[in-house]
N, C-alpha and C positions, 0 to 999 in steps of 0.2 A: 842445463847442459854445461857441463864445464871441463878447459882443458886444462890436464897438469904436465907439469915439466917433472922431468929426473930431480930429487932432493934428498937432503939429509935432514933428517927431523932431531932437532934439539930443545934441551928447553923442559916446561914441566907442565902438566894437563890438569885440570881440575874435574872431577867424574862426576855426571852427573845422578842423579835418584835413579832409580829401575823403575822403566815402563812395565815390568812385567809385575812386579809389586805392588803398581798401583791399583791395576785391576782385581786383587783379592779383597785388596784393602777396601777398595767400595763393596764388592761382596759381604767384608765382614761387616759394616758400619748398616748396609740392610740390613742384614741378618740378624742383627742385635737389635731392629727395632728402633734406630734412632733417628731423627727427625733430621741433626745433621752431622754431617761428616766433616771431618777437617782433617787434609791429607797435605807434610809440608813435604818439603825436598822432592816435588813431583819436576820432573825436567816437562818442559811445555815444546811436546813435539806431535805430530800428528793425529799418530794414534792415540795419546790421551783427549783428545777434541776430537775424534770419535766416537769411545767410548761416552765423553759429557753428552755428544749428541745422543746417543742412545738414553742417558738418563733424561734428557729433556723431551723425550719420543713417551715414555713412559711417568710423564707428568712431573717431574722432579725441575730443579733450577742450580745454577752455581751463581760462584764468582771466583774470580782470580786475583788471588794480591802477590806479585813478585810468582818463587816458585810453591806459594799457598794454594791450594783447592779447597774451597769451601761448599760444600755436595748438601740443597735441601731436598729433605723422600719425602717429610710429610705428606706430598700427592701423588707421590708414586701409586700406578696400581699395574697387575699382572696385562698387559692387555698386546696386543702383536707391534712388532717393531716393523721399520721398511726394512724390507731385504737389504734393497741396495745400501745403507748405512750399516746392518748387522754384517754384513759379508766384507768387509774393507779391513776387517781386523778380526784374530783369532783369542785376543786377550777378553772381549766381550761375553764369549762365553759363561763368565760365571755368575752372569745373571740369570743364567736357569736356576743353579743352586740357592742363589740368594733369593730369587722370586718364589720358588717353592717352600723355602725353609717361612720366608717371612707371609707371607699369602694362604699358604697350600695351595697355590697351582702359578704353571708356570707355560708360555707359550713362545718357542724364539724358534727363527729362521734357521738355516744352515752356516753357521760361523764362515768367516774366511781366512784371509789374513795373504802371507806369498804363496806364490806358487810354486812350490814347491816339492810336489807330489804329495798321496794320499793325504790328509790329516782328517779322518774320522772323527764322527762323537757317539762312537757304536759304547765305549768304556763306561759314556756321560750316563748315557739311556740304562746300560745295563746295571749301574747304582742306584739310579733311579727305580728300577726293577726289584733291586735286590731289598733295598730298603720296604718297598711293596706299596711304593706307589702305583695307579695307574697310568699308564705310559701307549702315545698314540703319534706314532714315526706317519708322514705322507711327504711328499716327494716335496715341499715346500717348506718344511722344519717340522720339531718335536713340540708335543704338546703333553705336559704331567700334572694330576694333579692327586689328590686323595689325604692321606695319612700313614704315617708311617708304623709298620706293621708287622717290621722286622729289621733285627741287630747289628746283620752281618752284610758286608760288601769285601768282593774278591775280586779284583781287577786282575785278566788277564795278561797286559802288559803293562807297564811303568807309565801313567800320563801324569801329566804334570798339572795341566786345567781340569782333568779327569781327577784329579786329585785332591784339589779345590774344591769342585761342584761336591763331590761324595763329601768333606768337611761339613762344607755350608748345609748342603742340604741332612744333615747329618743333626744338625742343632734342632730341630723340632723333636728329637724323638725326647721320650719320658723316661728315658733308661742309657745304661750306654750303651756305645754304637762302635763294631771294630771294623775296622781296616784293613785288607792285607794287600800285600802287592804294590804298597804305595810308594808318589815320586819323593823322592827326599830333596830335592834343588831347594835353595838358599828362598826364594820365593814360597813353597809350598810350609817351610818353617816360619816364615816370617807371618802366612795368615796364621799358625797357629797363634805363633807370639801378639799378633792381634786381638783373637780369642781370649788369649791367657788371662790377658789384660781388662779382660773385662768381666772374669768370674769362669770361664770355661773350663775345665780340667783334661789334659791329657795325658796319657800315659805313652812312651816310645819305644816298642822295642824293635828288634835285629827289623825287620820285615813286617809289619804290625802296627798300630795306633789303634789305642783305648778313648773314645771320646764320651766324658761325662757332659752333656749339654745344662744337669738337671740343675748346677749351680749358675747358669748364665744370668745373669743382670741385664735385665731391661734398658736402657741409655736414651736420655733424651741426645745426648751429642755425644761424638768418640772424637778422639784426633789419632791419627797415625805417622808416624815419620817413614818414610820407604828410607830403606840401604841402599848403598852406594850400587849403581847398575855393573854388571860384572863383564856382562858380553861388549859394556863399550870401554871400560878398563884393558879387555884381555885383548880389543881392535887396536887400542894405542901401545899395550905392551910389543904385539908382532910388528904393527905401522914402523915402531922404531928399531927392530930388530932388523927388520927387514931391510930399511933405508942406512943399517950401518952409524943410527944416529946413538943419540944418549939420550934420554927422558925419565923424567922422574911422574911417577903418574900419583896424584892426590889425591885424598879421601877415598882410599880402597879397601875392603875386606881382604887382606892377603890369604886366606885360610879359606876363601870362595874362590877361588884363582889356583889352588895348588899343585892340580895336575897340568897345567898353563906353565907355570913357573916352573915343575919338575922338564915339561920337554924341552922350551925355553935354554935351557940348563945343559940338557943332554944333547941339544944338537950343536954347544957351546957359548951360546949369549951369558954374557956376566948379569947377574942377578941379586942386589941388593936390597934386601926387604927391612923397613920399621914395621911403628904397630899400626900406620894407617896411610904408607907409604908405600910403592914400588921403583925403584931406579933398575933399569934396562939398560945395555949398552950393546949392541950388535958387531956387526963383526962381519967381514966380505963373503968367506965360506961358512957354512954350518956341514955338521955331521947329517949324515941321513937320519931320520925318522920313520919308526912302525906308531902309529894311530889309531886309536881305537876309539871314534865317535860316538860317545852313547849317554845313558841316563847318569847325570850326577850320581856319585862323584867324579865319574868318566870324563874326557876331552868333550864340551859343548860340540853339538852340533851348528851351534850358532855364530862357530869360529874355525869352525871346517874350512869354509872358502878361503879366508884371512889365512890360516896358517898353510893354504893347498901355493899360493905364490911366495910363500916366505921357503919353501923345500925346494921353491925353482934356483935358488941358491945352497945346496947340499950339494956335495960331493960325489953323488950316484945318489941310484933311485930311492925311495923315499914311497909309502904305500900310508894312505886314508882308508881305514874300513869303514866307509855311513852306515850303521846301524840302525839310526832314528831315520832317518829321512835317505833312502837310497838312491829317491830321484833328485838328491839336491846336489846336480851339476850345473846349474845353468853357469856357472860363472868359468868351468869348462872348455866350453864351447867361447866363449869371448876370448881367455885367454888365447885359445890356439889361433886366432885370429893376429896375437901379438907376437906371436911366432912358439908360444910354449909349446914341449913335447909333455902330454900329457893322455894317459889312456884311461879307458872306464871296463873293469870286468866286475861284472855284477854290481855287488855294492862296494869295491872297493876301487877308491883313485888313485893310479900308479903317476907318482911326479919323476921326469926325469932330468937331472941338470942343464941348465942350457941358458940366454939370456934373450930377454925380449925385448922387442921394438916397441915405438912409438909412431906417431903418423899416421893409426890406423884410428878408427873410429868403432866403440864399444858399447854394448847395453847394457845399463842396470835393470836385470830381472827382477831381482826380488832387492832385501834389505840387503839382508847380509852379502849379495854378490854385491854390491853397488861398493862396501867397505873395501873386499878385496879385488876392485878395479882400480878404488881407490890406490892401494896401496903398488898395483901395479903400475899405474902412470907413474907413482913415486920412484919408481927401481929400474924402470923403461928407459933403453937408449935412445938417442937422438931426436928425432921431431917428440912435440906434446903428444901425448894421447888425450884425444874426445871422446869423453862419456855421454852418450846419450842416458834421457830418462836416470840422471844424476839424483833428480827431485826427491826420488823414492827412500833417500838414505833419510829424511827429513821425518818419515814415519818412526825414525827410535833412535837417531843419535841427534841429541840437544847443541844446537848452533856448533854443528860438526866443522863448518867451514873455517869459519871464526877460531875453532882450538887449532887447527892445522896449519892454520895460515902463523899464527904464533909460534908453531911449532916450524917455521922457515920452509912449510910446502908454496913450489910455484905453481901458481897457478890463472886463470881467469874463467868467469861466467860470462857466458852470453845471453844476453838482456834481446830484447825484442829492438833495441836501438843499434845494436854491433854488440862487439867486444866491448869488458870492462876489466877492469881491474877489481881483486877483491875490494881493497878499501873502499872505493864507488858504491861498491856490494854490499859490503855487511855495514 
């Protein structure tokens, strides 16, 4: 639980690896058959010590050195994971893909992750399907196994983990294997670039992926490096816009960011980009913003909430369409608590200018609201705001407290002994 005071954030952030990249990356280091994995620039936040638990569930072991992962499968085998450790996290999923590709058969629970509304794995099962596996849905997860029997997968909508499992599970066949409908996010490239790397062939076109499996290379060990994480790049880019601060954010993909930096831009924030830099400079008022949350290269859904209190600072109304996820308002509901005017028609969130209070006391629902409560204690007049259920930010951004506190956010944690002060803390 922690309260924050009104600040300005200065100063410059170092980014950490993508939680979402890790979990392909052990994907592909099965998939390939290798005995170990070695994944560096992993930021050590929750959700990857889930996922470890799941490999340790399914006979496998690590270690940690700094932000090293060292992943042994030699004893991995196909066999049921606990619910309760598969369902804490939605990135875990592409152990389906990876267990089938490397096994032939594959048995896992119902994924989790936030709550967020729907997130299916109807896309996972029906590549599984298409490929010609055998495939057996029961009200307590999927189970696939067989051989693959056919060429072609068509994903009705854009999934991004749906994306992955169809790759991985993709590399057993004896021929190529296409693609269509696929997610393109900076993650779903970077397993290919995994693959590449180790004898894979793809081909990319508009809407499309040609997968030759038939030159893969068996590996006793892979190493992978993850990219820089983009959705905690694009929480400090708004954090600073927001707070009217200056920050320069390090070790970024700019070119993963650019619809972020286009609105950033258009609702007025100054925007200075090198080749592995971003400087942000905010500003009291912003223009209104139209938003359209959807599948890369579109506005992240995973920065929807973040930039839903950064518009509480425009000029007039200002509208969010969630595309991906329509029930992700929780953070909604908390703000109007701070006094925000903010309305919900269908999937789109109408922001209307106005300023909010502090003194009241908030939830982190999910991840990503917990960032954009974050950022509202930051901008909140008078008393602190209390976050409850703060902890939750801890599942995907790497010693969050710690970069903010550097970045001159006030604040304090409450321990089980009282109040402390951050330094006490971290």
């Amino acid at each position: 639980m922690v309260y924050l005071s009104k600040s300005i954030l200065r100063g410059e952030v170092e980014i950490s690896g993508s939680k979402n990249a890790f979990f392909p990356a052990v994907g592909a280091g099965i998939t390939l058959g290798a005995k170990k994995i070695t994944i560096k620039n992993t930021p050590l936040v929750r959700d990857i010590y889930v996922m470890l638990k799941i490999i340790e569930e399914l006979g496998g072991n690590f270690e940690i050195e700094g932000n090293k992962v060292s992943i042994y499968t030699e004893k991995i085998e196909p066999k049921l994971i606990d619910q309760e450790t598969f369902s804490r996290i939605r990135g875990g999923v592409v152990i389906f893909g990876a267990l089938l590709s490397r096994f032939g058969k594959a048995y896992i629970p119902y994924p989790g992750g936030c709550k967020i509304g729907k997130r299916p794995i109807d896309q996972h099962v029906k590549a599984a399907k298409d490929l010609g596996f055998y495939v057996e849905e029961t009200e307590y997860g999927v189970k696939a196994y067989g051989e693959i029997k056919k060429n072609k997968i068509s994903f009705d909508i854009k999934t991004v983990t749906g994306t992955e499992n169809a790759i991985l599970m993709s590399i057993r066949s004896s021929k190529e294997v296409e693609i269509t409908n696929y997610a393109k996010e900076p993650e779903v490239q970077e397993l290919i670039k995994y693959l590449e790397k180790y004898g894979v062939r793809f081909i990319k076109e508009e809407d499309k992926i040609i997968i030759d499996p038939t030159s893969k290379e068996e590996q006793e060990e892979v190493e992978f490096e993850l990219i820089p994480d983009r959705i905690e790049a694009g929480t400090f880019l708004i954090s600073a816009a927001s707070t009217e601060g200056r920050v320069r954010i390090k070790n970024v993909i700019p070119e993963h960011l650019e619809i972020v930096i286009q609105k950033l831009k258009e609702a007025g924030a100054k925007i200075h980009i090198s080749q592995s830099e971003i400087e942000v400079e905010g500003k009291p008022i912003y223009d209104p913003l139209y938003i359209v949350a959807d599948s890369y290269p579109d506005f992240a859904t995973d920065l929807q909430p973040q930039i839903t209190v950064m518009l509480l600072k425009s000029k007039s109304k200002s509208v969010i369409e969630e595309r991906v996820f329509p029930e992700r308002v929780n953070h909604v509901f908390e703000l109007r608590k701070m006094g925000a005017q903010i309305d919900i028609s269908g999937n789109k969130i109408i922001i209307y200018p106005g300023k909010i209070y502090g003194g009241t006391s908030v939830e982190a629902k999910d991840l990503r609201s917990a960032a954009s409560l974050v950022i509202a204690g930051l901008i909140a007049e008078g008393a602190p705001t209390f976050i409850r259920n703060f902890e939750i930010i801890e599942r995907g951004y790497e010693k969050f407290l710690v970069k903010i506190q550097k970045l001159g956010a006030k604040f304090y944690k409450e321990l089980k002994e009282g109040i402390k002060d951050v330094p006490n803390f971290a």
